[in-house]
MARVEX-881269 format. One record per residue (C-alpha): x, y, z. Coordinates in steps of 0.5 Angstrom, whole numbers, plus 2048, in hexadecimal, padded with zeros to 3 digits. Example, Ala and Ser with C-alpha at 12.3 -4.5 7.8 and 13.67 -1.06 7.14 Angstrom:
819_7F7_810
81B_7FE_80E
END
This chain:
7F3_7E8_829
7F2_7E5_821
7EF_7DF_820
7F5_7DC_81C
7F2_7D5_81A
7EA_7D8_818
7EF_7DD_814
7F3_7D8_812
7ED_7D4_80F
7EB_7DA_80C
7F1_7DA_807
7EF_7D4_801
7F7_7D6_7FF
7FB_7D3_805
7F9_7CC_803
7FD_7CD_7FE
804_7C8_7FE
80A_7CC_7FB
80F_7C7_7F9
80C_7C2_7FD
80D_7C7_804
807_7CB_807
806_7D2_804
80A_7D7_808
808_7DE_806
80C_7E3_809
80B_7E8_801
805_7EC_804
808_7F2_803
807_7F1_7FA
800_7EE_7FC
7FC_7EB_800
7F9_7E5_800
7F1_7E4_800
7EB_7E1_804
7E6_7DD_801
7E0_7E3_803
7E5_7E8_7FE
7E5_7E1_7F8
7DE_7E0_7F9
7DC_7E7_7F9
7DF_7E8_7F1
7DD_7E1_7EF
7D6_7E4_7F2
7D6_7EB_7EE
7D7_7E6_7E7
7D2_7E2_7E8
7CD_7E5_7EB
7CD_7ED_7E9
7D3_7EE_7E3
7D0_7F5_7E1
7D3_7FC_7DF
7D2_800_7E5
7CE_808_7E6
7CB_807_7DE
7C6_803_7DE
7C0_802_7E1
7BF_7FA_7E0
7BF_7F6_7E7
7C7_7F4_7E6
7C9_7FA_7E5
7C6_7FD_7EB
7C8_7F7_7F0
7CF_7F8_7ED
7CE_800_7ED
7CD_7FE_7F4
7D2_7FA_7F6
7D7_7FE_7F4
7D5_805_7F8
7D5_7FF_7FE
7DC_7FE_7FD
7DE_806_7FD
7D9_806_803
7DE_801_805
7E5_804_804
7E1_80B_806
7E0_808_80E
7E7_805_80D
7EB_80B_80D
7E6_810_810
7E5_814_809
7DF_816_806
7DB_812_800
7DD_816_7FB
7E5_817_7FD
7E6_80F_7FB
7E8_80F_7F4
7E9_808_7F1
7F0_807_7ED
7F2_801_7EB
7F9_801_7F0
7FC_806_7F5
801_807_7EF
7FC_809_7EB
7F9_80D_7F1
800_812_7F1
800_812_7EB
7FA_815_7EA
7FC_81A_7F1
802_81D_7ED
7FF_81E_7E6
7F9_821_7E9
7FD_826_7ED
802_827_7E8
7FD_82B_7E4
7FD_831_7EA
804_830_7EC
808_835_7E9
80F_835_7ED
812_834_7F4
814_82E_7F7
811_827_7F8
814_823_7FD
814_81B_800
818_816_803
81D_811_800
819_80B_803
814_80C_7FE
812_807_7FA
813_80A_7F2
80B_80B_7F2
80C_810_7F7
812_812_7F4
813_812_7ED
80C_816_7EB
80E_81B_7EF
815_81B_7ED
813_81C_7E6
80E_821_7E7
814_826_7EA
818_824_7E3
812_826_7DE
811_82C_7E3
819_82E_7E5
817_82E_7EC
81B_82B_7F2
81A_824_7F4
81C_823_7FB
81E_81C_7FE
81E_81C_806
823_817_809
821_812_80E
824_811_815
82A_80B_817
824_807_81B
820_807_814
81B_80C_816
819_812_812
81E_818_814
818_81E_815
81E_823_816
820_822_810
819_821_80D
817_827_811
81D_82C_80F
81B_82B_806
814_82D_808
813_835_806
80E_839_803
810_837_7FD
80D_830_7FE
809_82E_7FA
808_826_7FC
80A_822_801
80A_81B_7FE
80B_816_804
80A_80F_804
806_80C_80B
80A_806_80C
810_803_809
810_7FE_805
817_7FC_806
819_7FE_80D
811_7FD_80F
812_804_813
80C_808_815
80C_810_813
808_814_817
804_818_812
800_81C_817
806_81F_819
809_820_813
802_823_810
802_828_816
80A_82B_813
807_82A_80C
804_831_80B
800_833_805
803_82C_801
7FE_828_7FE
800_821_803
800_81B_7FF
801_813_802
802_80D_800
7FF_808_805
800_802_801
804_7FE_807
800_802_80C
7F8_801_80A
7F9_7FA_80B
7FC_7FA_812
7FA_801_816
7F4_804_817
7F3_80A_813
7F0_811_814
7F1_816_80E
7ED_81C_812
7F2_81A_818
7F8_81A_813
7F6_81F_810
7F9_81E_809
7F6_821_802
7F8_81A_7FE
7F8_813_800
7F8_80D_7FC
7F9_805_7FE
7F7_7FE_7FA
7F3_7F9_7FB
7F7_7F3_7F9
7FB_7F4_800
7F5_7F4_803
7F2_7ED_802
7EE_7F1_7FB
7EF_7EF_7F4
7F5_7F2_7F0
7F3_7F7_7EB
7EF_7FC_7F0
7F3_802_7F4
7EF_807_7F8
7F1_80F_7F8
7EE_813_7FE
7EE_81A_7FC
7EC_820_801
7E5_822_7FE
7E7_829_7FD
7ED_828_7FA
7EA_823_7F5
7E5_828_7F3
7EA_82D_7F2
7EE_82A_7ED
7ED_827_7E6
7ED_820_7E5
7F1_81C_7E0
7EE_817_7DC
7E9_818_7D8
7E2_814_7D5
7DC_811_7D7
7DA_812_7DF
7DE_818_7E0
7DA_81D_7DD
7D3_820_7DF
7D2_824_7D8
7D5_824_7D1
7D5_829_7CD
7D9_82B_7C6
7DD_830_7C9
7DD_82F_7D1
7DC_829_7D5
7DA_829_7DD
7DC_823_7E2
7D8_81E_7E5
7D8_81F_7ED
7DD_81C_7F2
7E0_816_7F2
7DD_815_7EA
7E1_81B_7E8
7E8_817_7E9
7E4_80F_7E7
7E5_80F_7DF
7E2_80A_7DB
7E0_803_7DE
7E3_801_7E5
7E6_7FB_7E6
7DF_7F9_7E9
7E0_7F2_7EB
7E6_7F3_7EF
7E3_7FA_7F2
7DD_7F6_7F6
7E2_7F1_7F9
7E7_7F5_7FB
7E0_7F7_7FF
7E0_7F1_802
7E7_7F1_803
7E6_7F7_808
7E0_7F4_80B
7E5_7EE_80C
7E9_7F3_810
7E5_7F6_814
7E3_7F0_817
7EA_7EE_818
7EA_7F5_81C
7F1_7FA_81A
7F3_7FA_821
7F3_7F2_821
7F6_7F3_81A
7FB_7F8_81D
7FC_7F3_824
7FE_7ED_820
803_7F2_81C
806_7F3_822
807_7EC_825
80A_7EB_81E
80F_7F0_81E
812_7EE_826
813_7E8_824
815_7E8_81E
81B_7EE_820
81D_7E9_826
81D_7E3_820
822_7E7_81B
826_7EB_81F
829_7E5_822
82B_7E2_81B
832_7E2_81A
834_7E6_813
82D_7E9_813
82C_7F1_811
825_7F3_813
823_7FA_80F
81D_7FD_814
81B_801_81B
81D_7FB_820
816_7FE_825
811_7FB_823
80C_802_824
810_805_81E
80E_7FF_81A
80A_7FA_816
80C_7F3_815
80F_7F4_80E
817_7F1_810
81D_7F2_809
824_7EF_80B
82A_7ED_808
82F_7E7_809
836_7E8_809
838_7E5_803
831_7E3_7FF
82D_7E7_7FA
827_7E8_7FC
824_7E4_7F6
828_7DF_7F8
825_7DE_7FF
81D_7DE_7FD
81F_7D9_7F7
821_7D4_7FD
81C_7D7_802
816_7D6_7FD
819_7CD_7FD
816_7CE_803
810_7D1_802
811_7D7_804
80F_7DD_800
813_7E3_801
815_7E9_7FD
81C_7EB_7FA
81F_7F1_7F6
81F_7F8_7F6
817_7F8_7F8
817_7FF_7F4
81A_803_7F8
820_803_7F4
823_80B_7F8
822_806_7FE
826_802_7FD
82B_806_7FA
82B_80A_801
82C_803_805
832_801_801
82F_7FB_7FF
82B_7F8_7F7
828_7F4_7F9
823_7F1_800
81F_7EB_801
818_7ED_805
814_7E9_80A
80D_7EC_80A
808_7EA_80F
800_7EB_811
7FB_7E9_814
7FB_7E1_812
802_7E1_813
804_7DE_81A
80A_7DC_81E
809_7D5_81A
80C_7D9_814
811_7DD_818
815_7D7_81A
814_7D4_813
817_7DB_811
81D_7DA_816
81F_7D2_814
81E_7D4_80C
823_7D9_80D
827_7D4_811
827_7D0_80B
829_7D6_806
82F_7D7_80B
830_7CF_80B
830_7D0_804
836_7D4_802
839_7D2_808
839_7D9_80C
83A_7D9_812
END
């Protein structure tokens, strides 16, 4: 069991009063918020060893040479990778973009095939890349009860597949994908993941995965914006060309040839986003104090309570599994007869901060038949405090515009 008021504490920004009400935040699918450890770390990085890194042999830049390797030695034991598989990016878009323009200098025809939960960062670059190739895009559809439909997925993988594209988690429906089970059907395709909903929430194993391509952010995760991690399998990091060119990436330049850095600085151009690497660092070792499984526990509670809580509100559509094991805690919904803007517009006079639109998932949406959803997120110093909020604030919304 999680300590909810040690964790509580930890968190400076729920002191915060939104329009005179205590700070709801139900918006942890678009990021999260930060502990003090995360803060001080970056304060600590300015004031104490602000230095470029793996270019000077000066004491700042080696202490922050050092703990920006830390923080990669950190995210490594996170996802059970090798050191020299973690490339920093600075967001999980980023990190799929760099996937498909990376591939798509080897692939030359066939197919790619994802899923229409996607978010458009693991949809729209692999879409392009089967236009700029005239290759086929293949969409799998997802099943009545919002799980992915790995019939359908299974039947649009053949030996002409190249990549399969498929996201951990959805970011809408908050539906967990069993990408073990996929990587086994995909054959030869390279496997690409967005992890961006799942790193936070679940334990992750690449090599128990099994996938080529794996990418997350940190901002989801108690880390800074502006850093993102891209795990690629040694072997295929080592195959392939990097895509951005400069200084770090190169081991010797000449007038007619240049040779790459070894991995991972074969990938890492120009200077990083130090600062934010090293607290993101910090971010994970929060994290592991916590523990995953204590993570993934709470997640769970949540999730009962909260598809108990909703499906008894009159008028409310919910869009995700209803068994809490096919789940994170990530819950979009409508209101008959209220646009969702309009219900986090009410919801945020008191306080409670939720997302609403159409969460870049815009083939999503279309497949539900709707434009538009509002999006209740929770995490780990959300309790059952903020469910009820949630609840009577959605009341209120009712009230409001005098739904029944």
């Amino acid at each position: 069991m999680l300590d909810m008021n040690k964790i509580k504490k930890d968190f400076p920004i729920l002191r915060v009063k939104i329009n005179g009400k205590r700070l709801v935040y139900l918006d942890n699918a678009a990021t999260s918020q930060k502990p003090k450890q995360v803060i001080q770390k970056l304060v600590e990085y300015y004031e104490c060893f602000n230095a470029n890194i793996h270019r000077s042999i000066h004491t700042l830049g080696e202490m922050a040479t050092e703990e920006f390797e830390k923080a990669r030695k950190e995210v490594a034991k996170f996802i059970n990778a090798k050191e020299e598989e973690i490339i920093f990016v600075k967001n999980c878009t980023e990190g799929l973009n760099l996937a498909a323009y990376t591939l798509a200098r080897e692939i030359k025809s066939g197919n790619i095939v994802t899923s229409i939960m996607e978010h458009h960062s693991n949809f729209v670059p692999w879409q392009q890349l089967c236009i700029r190739k005239r290759m086929e895009f293949r969409v799998a559809d997802i099943n009545e009860d919002f799980t992915l439909n790995y019939e359908d997925l299974y039947s649009k993988i053949n030996k002409r597949t190249r990549v399969i594209a498929l996201t951990h988690v959805s970011n809408i429906l908050g539906s967990i994908n069993d990408i073990g089970k996929v990587a086994k059907e995909g054959g030869d395709a390279y496997f690409v993941v967005d992890a961006a909903q799942s790193a936070p929430h679940l334990k992750i194993n690449v090599k128990k995965l099994d996938v080529d391509f794996l990418a997350f952010s940190a901002h989801k995760m108690f880390g800074p914006t502006g850093v993102g991690v891209l795990y690629v399998r040694k072997d295929v990091a080592e195959r392939l060309n990097p895509f951005l060119y400069g200084g770090e990436m190169i081991k010797e330049v000449y007038i007619t040839k240049t040779k790459w850095n070894k991995l991972p600085y074969k990938y890492e151009a120009g200077t990083p986003n130090i600062a934010d690497v090293v607290a993101f660092g910090e971010a994970i070792r929060y994290l592991r104090r916590v523990g995953m499984n204590k993570v993934r526990a709470h997640d769970k509670k949540i999730s009962k309570l909260a598809l108990r809580e909703l499906k008894n509100i009159r008028g409310l559509k919910l869009y995700g599994p209803t068994k809490v094991k096919d789940r994170i805690a990530i819950f979009s919904f409508n209101i008959k007869g209220i646009h969702s803007h309009d219900v986090a517009h009410i919801l945020d006079s008191e306080g409670i901060a939720v997302r609403s639109g159409h969460g870049c998932a815009m083939p999503l949406m279309r497949r539900l038949g709707v434009n538009s959803v509002a999006r209740a997120s929770f995490y780990i110093y959300n309790d059952e405090k903020d469910l009820e909020a949630l609840i009577k604030g959605i009341e209120k919304v009712k009230r409001v515009f005098k739904v029944d």
